[in-house]
C-alpha positions, -999 to +999 in steps of 0.1 A: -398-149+566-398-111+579-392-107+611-412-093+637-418-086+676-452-081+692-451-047+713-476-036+742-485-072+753-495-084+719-515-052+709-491-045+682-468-061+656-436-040+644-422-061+614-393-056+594-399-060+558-360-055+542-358-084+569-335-062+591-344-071+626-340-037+641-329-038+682-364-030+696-355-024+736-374+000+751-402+002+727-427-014+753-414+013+778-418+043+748-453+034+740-464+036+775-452+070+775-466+102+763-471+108+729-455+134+705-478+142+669-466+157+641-486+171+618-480+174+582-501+192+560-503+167+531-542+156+526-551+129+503-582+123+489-602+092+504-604+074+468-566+083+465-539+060+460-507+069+480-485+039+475-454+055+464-455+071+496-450+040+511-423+026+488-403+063+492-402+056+529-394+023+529-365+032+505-352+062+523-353+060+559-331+043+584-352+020+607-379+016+586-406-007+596-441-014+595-468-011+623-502-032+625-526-034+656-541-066+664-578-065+657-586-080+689-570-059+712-574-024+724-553-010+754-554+027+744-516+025+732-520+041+700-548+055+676-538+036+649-568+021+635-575-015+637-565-038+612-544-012+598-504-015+588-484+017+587-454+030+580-429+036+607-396+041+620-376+030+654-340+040+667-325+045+698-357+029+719-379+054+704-407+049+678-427+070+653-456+058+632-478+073+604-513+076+606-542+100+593-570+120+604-604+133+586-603+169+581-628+171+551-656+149+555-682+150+520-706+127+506-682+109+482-644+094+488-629+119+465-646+147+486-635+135+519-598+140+526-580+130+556-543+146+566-509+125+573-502+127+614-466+110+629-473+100+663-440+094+679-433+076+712-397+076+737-371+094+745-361+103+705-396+099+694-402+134+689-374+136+662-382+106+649-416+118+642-406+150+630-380+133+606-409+107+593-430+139+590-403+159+567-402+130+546-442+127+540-434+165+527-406+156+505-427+129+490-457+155+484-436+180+469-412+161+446-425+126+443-460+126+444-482+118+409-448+118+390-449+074+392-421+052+405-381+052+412-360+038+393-347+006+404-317-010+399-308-047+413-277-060+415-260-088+430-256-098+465-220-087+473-217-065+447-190-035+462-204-005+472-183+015+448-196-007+421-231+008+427-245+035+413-260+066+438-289+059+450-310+043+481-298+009+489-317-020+502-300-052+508-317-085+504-306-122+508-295-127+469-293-091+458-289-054+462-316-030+453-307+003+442-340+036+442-335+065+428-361+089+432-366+120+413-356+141+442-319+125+442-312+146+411-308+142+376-310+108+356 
């Protein structure tokens, strides 16, 4: 089961899918607060498939988590669209989430193209943003169209220094080792 915690009085679900329960005190108190958006200048197309943008930030950032807002609930806390899940991040009470905005509306999906935004929320939530921001770059410029990481699973309790580099995830019966074109050579 992945753990999650409903935030802003039920308006929104943060769940942990590496099944890392992340300490989540203060976020209530963070999303009431004002907002901080980061914008990145990566556009995708709206018949584009980003989903190794997904799997690069679930692989190589601390606190990641994903965000969904209830559909039946609307209390102004964040823009994110309804029904939607998105990447995010949390530390230190603080929160950022990814989300996108039209800025080239056309007759056809692959003529409208809509720009990743970070909204971040509490007292770190402005780095956080910023740091979930740098990381949507990253992804555009070394990651993007060139297909997946390579993926190594080993063994739960398998050393560290038995590992090879790479991002590690740990799961209940293994350890999951990404290495994405941007940590070097292979």
């Amino acid at each position: 089961m992945v753990p999650a915690v409903d935030l802003g009085d039920g308006e929104l679900r943060l769940r942990f899918p590496d099944g890392v329960h992340a300490d989540t005190a203060g976020l209530d108190e963070a999303l009431a607060g004002p907002r901080h958006e980061a914008a990145t200048g990566v556009t995708v197309a709206g018949d584009e498939s980003f989903e190794t943008l997904q799997l690069f930030l679930a692989t190589t950032l601390p606190g990641f988590c994903r965000l969904t807002r209830n559909r039946d609930q609307d209390s102004g806390i964040t823009t994110l669209p309804r029904r939607s899940d998105a990447a995010a991040i949390t530390a230190d009470g603080s929160l950022a989430h990814l989300t996108h905005t039209l800025v080239q509306d056309g007759p056809t999906p692959d003529q409208r193209r809509s720009e990743f935004v970070v909204h971040g929320f509490g007292p770190t939530g402005p780095a956080l943003a910023d740091r979930l921001a740098a990381a949507v770059v990253r992804w555009d410029v070394h990651e993007r169209g060139r297909g997946y990481p390579a993926l190594e699973v080993h063994p739960a309790g398998t050393p560290d220094t038995e590992l090879p580099a790479g991002h590690l995830l740990d799961k209940t019966h293994s350890r999951l080792v990404w290495t994405w074109r941007s940590d070097g050579p292979r």
